[in-house]
C-alpha positions in Angstrom: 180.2 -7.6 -238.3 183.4 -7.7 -236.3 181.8 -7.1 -233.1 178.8 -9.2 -234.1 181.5 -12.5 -234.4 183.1 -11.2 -231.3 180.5 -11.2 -229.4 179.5 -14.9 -230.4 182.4 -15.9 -229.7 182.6 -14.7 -226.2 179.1 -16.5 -225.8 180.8 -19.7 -227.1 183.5 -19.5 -224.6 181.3 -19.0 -221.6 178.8 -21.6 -222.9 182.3 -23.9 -223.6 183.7 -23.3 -220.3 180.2 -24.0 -218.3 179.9 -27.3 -220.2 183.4 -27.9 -218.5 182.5 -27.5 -215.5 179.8 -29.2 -215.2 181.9 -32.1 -216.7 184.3 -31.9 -213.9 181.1 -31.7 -210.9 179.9 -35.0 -212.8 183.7 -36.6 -212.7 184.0 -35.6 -208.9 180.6 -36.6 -208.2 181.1 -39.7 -210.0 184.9 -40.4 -208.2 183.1 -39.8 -204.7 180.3 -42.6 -205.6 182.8 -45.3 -206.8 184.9 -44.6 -203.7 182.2 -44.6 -201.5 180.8 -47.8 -202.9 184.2 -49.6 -203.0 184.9 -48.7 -198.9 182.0 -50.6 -198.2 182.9 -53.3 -200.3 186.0 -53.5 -198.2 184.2 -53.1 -195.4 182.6 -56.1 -196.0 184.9 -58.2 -197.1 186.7 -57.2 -193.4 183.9 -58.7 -191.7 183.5 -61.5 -193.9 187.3 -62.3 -192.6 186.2 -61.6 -189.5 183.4 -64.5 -189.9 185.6 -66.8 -191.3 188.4 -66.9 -188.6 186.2 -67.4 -185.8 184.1 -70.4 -188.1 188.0 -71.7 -188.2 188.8 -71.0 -184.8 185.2 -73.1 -183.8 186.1 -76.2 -186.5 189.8 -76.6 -185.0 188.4 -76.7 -181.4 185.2 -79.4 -182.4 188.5 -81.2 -184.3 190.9 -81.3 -180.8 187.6 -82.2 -178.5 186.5 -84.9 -180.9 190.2 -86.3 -180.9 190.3 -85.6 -177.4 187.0 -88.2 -176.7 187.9 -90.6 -179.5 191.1 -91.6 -177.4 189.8 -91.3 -174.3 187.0 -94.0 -175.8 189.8 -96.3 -177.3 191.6 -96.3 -173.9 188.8 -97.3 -171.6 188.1 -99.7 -174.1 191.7 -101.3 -174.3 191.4 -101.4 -170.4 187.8 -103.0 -170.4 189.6 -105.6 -172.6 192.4 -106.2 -170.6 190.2 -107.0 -167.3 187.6 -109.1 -169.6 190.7 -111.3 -170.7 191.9 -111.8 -167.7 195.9 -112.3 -166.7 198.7 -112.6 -169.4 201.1 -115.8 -169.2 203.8 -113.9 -168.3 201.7 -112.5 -165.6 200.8 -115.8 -164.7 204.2 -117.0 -164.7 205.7 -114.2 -162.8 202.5 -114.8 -160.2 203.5 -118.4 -160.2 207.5 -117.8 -159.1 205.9 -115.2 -156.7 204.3 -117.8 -154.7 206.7 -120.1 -153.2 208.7 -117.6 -151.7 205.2 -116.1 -149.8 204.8 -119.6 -148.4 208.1 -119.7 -147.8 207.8 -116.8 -145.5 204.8 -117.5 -144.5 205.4 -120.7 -142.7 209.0 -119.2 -141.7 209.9 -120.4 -138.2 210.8 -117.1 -136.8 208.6 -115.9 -133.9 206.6 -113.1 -134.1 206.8 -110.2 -132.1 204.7 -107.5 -130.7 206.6 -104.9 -133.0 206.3 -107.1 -135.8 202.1 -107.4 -135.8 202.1 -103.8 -135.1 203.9 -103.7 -138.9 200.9 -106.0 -140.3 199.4 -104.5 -143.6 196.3 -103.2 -142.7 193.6 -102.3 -145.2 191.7 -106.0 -144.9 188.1 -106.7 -144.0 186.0 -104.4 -141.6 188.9 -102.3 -141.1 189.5 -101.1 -144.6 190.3 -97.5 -143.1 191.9 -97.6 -139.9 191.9 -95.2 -137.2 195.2 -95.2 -136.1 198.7 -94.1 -137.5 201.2 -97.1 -137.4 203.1 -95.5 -134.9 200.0 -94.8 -132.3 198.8 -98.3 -132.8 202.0 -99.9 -131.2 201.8 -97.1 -128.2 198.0 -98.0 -127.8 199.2 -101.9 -127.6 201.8 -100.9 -125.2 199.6 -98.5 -122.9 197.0 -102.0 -123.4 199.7 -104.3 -121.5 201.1 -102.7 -119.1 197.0 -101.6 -118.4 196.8 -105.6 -118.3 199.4 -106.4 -115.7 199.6 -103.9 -113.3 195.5 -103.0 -112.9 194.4 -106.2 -114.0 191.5 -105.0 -115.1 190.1 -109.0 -116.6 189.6 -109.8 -113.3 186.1 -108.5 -113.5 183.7 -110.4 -114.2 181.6 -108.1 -116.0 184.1 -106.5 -118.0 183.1 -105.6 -121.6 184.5 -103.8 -124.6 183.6 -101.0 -124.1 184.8 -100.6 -120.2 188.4 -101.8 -121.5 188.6 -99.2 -124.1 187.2 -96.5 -121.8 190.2 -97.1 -119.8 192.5 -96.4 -122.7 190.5 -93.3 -123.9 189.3 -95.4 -126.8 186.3 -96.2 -128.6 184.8 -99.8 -128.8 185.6 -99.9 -132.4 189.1 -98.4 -132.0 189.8 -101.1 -129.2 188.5 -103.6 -131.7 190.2 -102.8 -134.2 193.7 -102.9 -132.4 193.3 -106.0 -130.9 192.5 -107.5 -134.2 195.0 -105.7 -136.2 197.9 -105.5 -133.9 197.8 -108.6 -131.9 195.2 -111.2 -134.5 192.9 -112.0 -132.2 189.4 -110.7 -130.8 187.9 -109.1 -127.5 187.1 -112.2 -125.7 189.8 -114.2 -126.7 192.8 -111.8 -125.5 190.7 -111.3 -121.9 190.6 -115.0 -121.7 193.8 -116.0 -122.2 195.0 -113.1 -119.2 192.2 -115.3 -116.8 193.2 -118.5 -117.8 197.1 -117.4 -116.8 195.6 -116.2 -113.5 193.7 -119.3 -112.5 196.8 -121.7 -113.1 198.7 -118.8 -111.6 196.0 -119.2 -108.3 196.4 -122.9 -109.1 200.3 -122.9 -108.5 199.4 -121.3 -104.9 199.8 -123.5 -101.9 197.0 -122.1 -100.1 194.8 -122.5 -103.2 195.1 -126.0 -102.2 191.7 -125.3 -100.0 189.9 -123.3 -103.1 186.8 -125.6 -105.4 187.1 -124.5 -108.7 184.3 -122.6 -109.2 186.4 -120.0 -106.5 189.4 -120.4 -108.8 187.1 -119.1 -111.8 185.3 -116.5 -109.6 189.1 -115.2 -108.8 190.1 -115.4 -112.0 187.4 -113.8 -113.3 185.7 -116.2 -115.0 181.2 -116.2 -114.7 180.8 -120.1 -113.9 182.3 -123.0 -114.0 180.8 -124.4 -117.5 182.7 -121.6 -119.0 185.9 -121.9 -116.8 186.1 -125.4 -118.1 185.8 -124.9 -121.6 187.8 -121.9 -122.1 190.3 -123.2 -120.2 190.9 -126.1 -122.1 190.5 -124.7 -125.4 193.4 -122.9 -124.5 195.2 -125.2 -122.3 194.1 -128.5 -123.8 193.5 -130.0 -120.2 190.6 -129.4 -117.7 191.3 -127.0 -114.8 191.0 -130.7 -112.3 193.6 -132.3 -114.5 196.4 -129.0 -114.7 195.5 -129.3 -110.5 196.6 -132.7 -110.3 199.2 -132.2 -112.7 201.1 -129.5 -110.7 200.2 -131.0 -107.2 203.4 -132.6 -106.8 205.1 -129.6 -107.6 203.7 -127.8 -105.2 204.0 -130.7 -102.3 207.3 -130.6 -103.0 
C-alpha cells in the first residue's frame, strides 16, 4: 500500500510540475505577444508625430505666405489710392512756396556760361539716356569750338551732321545730342550763327567793298542768297544790304 501511494504521488508531482511549466511557456508566450503588439503601437504613434509636425510645419508656412500677400495687396492698394487722389494740401502748399523761387532763378540775370549748360539736367525728351558722362560732354563742347575757329569747318557749303561729328569721332546722334544738351540749340542753328559772324566779319573788310552779296554768302558759306537773307536776319534783325550800309562809314573812316 505504501509504495502503491508512493508511487501516485510521484505521478502527481511530475503531472503538477508539467502543468507548471507549461503555465510558464503560456506566460512567456503571452509577455512576448503583448510586447510585440505594444512596440508597434509605439511605432505608430512615432510616425503619427512624425505626420503631424510636418502638417504643422506646412500650415505655419501657408499662414506666413498668406500674410506675406495680404500686405503686399494692402500696400499696392494704399499706393493706387494715393496716385488716384491726387496731391495732398500740404503738398500743394509746399509745391506752391517752391515756385516762386524757380522763377526767381529762372529769369535770374546772371549770364550763362559754357560750363554752366554743360551742368544742365539731362534726362528730358529724346535724350532720356544720354551717351555721354558729364565730364566728356564739356570736353566734346570744347574739342567742338576750338574745331569751329581754327578749321572753320561751316564754311562749306555742303556741310551736314554727320560730316561735323565725323570730325569729332562722333555719331550723328551723339553730335545731336551735345549741341542740344550742352549748348540749347540745334544742328543748323549753331552752323548758322558761325556763317552769319563770318559774312559781317567779310562785311567789315575794306576790300569786301567790291564783293555782291551773293559772294559774301558763297564765302560765308551760305547756299543762295534767299537763305543768306533770311538767316541772317533772323539772327541779326537787319538784312545783310542794311548791316553794309550800316558799317560803311566805319570802314571809310
Amino acid at each position: 500500500m505504501k509504495e502503491q501511494s508512493s508511487g501516485r504521488a510521484g505521478v502527481e508531482t511530475t503531472a503538477l510540475m508539467g502543468r507548471r511549466r507549461l503555465i510558464h511557456r503560456i506566460a512567456a508566450f503571452s509577455f512576448l505577444l503583448i510586447t510585440a503588439v505594444q512596440g508597434r503601437s509605439i511605432e505608430a504613434a512615432v510616425a503619427e508625430n512624425r505626420s503631424a509636425d510636418k502638417t504643422y510645419a506646412a500650415e505655419v508656412l501657408y499662414v506666413v505666405v498668406g500674410v506675406t500677400l495680404t500686405i503686399t495687396a494692402l500696400w499696392l492698394a494704399w499706393r493706387w489710392w494715393q496716385r488716384r487722389r491726387g496731391p495732398s494740401p500740404r503738398q500743394l502748399q509746399q509745391k506752391s512756396q517752391r515756385q516762386p523761387q524757380e522763377k526767381s532763378q529762372k529769369h535770374s540775370p546772371r549770364q550763362e556760361t559754357t560750363s554752366d549748360t554743360g551742368r544742365r539736367r539731362k534726362g528730358s525728351g529724346k535724350y532720356a539716356t544720354s551717351a555721354f558722362k558729364p565730364e566728356q560732354q564739356q570736353r566734346y563742347a570744347d574739342l567742338l569750338f576750338t574745331l569751329m575757329q581754327e578749321q572753320k569747318p561751316y564754311l562749306d557749303t555742303g556741310l551736314r551732321l554727320k560730316d561735323l561729328a565725323g570730325m569729332l569721332s562722333l555719331s550723328s546722334h551723339q553730335l545731336s545730342e551735345l549741341l542740344n544738351q550742352t549748348l540749347g540749340k540745334p544742328y543748323y542753328e549753331f552752323i548758322n550763327e558761325y556763317r552769319v559772324a563770318e559774312a559781317k566779319a567779310i562785311m567789315r573788310r575794306p576790300e569786301s567793298a567790291a564783293m555782291n552779296m551773293l559772294a559774301v554768302a558763297h564765302a560765308a558759306g551760305f547756299g543762295n542768297k534767299a537763305s543768306f537773307n533770311r538767316i541772317f536776319k533772323e539772327i541779326t534783325g537787319m538784312t545783310p544790304s542794311a548791316y553794309r550800309k550800316k558799317i560803311s562809314p566805319l570802314i571809310h573812316a
